[in-house]
C-alpha positions as semicolon CSV with decimal commas, in nm:
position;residue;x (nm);y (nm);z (nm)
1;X;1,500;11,526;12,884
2;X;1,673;11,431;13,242
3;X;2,039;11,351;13,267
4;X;2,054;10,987;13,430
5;X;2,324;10,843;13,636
6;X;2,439;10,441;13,593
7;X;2,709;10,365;13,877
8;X;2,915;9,992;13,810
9;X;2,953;9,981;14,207
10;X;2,581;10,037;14,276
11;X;2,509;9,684;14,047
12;X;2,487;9,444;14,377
13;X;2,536;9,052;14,247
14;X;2,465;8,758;14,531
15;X;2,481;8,442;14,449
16;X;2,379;8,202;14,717
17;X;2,519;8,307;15,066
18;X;2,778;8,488;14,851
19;X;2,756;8,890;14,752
20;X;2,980;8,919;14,481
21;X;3,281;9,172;14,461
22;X;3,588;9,227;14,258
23;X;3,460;9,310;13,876
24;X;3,666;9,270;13,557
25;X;3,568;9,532;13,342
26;X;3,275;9,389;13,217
27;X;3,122;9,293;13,499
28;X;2,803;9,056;13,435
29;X;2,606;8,985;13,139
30;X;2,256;8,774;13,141
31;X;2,107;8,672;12,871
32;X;1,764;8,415;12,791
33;X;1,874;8,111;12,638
34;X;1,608;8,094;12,365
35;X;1,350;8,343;12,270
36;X;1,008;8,395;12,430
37;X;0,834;8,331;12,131
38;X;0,897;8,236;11,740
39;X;0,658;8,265;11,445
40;X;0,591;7,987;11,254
41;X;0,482;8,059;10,880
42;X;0,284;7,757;10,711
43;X;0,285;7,657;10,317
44;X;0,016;7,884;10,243
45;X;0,182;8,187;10,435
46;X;-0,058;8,184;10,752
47;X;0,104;8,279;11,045
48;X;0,094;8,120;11,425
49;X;0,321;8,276;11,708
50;X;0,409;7,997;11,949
51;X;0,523;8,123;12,296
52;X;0,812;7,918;12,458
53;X;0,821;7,831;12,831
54;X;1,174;7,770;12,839
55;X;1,295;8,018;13,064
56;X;1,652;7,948;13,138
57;X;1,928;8,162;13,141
58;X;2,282;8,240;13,129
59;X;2,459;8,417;13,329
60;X;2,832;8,535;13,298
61;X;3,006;8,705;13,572
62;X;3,369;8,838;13,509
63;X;3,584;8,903;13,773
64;X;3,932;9,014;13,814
65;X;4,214;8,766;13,869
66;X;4,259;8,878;14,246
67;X;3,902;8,907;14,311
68;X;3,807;8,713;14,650
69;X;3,510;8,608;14,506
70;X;3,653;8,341;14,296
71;X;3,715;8,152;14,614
72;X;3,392;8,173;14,676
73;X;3,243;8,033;14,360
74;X;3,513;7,794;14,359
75;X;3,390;7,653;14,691
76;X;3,016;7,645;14,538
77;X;3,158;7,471;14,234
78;X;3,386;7,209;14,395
79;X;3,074;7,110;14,634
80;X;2,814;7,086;14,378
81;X;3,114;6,863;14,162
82;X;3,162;6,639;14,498
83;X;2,805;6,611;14,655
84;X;2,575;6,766;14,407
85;X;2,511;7,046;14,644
86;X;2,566;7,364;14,426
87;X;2,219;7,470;14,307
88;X;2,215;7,877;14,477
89;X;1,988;8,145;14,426
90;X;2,072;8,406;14,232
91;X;1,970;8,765;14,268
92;X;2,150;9,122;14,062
93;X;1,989;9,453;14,101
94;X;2,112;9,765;13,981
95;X;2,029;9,995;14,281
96;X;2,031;10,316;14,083
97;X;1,778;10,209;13,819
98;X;1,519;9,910;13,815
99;X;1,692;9,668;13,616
100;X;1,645;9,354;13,852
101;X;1,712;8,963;13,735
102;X;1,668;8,677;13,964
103;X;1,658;8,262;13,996
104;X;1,530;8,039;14,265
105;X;1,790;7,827;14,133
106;X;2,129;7,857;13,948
107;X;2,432;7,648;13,925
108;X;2,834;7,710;13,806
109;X;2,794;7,518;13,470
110;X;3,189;7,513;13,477
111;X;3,529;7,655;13,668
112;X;3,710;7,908;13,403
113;X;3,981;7,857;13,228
114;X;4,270;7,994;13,448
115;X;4,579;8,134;13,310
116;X;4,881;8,271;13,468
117;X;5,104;8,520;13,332
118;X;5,294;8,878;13,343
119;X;4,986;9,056;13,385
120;X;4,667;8,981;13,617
121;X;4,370;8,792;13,388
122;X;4,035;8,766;13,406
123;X;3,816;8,501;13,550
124;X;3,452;8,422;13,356
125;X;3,202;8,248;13,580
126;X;2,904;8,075;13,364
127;X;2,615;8,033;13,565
128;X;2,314;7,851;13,457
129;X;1,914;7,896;13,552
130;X;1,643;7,714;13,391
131;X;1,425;7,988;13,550
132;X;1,533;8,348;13,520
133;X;1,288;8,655;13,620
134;X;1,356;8,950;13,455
135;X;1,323;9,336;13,431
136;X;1,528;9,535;13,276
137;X;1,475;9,848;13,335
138;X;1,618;10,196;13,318
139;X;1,855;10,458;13,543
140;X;1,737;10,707;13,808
């Protein structure tokens, strides 16, 4: 039995020409929209397992209030809502393990929901892939 190390600061997050800095405390989650495959039981209780190519992805980055990266995902999102030019790659690796999930393509599905108050508040990004690659591995 080996002692392993996970390290939030050793997760690196780019997202188009963007590496992305300034984590809330939860920093990113990813998860596959639908499963990779679902079991269909007929009348007389046979069984068929039918694999789904739907690949896509969510992907929810939160970042803190001050973090400079919201200007930069606010620039990808105001483009893409102007001139249809946000589609990005997306890439997150944990550098201390092999947990590694990518996209060719990815887009903001929406700006957060802002608030402004006594104390500094989060920002959630939602970013959406109808392709994601991944391995989730474990820690060094």
């Amino acid at each position: 039995m080996a002692l392993r190390t996970f390290d939030p600061k050793e997760v690196s997050i780019i997202f188009g020409e963007y590496i992305i800095r300034g984590f809330a405390e939860t920093q990113i989650s990813v998860a596959r929209d639908n499963p990779a495959y679902e079991m269909v039981i007929g009348a007389d209780g046979e069984a068929t397992r039918v694999k789904s190519n739907d690949r896509s992805a969510t992907i929810t980055i939160t970042l803190q209030q001050s973090s400079p990266s919201n200007d930069d995902l606010s620039t990808i999102a105001l483009a893409d809502e102007l001139s249809n030019t946000g589609l990005r790659p997306f890439y997150m690796k944990d550098n201390l393990g092999n947990s590694l999930f990518s996209a060719a393509t990815a887009f903001i599905e929406q700006i957060p929901e802002a608030s402004f108050g006594k104390t500094a508040n989060d920002r959630t990004w939602v970013i959406k892939t109808d392709n994601l690659v991944a391995f989730l591995g474990g820690n060094n």
